[in-house]
C-alpha positions in Angstrom: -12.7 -75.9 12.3 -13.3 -73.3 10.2 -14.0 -69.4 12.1 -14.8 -66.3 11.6 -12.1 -64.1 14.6 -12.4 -60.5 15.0 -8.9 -59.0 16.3 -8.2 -55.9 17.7 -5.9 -53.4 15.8 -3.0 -53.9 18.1 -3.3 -58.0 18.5 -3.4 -58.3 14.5 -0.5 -56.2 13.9 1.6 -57.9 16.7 0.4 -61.5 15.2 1.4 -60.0 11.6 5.0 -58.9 12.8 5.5 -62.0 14.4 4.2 -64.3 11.4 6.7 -62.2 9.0 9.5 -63.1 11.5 8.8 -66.6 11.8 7.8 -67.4 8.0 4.3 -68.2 9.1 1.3 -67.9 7.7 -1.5 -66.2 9.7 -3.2 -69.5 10.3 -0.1 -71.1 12.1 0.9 -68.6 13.9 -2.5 -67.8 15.1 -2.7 -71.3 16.4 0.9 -71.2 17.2 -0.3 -68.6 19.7 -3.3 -70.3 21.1 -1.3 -73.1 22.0 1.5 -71.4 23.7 -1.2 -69.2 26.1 -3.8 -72.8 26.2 -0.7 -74.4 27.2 0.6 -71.9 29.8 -3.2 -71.7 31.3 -2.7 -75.1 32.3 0.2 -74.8 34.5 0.1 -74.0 37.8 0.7 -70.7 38.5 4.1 -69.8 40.7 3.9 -66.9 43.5 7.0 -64.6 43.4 8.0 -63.8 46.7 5.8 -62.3 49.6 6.1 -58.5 49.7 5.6 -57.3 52.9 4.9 -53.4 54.3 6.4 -52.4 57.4 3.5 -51.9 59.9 3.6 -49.1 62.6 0.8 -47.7 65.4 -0.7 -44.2 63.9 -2.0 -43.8 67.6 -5.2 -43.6 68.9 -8.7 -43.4 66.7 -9.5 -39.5 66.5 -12.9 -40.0 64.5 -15.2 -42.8 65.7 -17.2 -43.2 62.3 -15.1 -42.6 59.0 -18.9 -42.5 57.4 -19.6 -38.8 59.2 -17.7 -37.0 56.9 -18.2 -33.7 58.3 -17.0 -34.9 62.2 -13.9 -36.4 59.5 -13.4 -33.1 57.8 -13.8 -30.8 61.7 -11.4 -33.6 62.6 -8.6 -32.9 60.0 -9.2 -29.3 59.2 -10.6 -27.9 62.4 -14.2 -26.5 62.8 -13.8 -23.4 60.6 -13.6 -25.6 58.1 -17.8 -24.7 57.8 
């Protein structure tokens, strides 16, 4: 199949470096490329281990409605805040 591919400055210089190092020429490394990431897209994809965040009570609710800002602001900075 014959294409017309536009690459972005930083892809075509990376594919050029690489298709100097491996004695390519831009066609087989380009589809050297596509197979590697087809390939990989294929595979199932394998989960690193859980992280998990320590949890801890912050007490009681001082604002009942996070969507009044002002009674959010009072809250935090007092009522002089005005």
């Amino acid at each position: 199949m014959r294409t017309t591919l536009t690459l972005d400055a930083d892809v075509a210089a990376e594919i050029d470096r690489r298709r100097r190092e491996h004695d390519h020429t831009l066609k087989e490394e380009v589809n050297h490329l596509l197979r590697l990431g087809l390939h990989q897209d294929r595979q199932p994809r394998e989960h690193g281990e859980r992280y998990r965040t320590a949890t801890f009570s912050v007490g009681r609710v001082l604002v009942e409605d996070l969507d009044d800002i002002v009674e959010v602001i009072a809250c935090a900075e007092g009522e002089d805040f005005r």
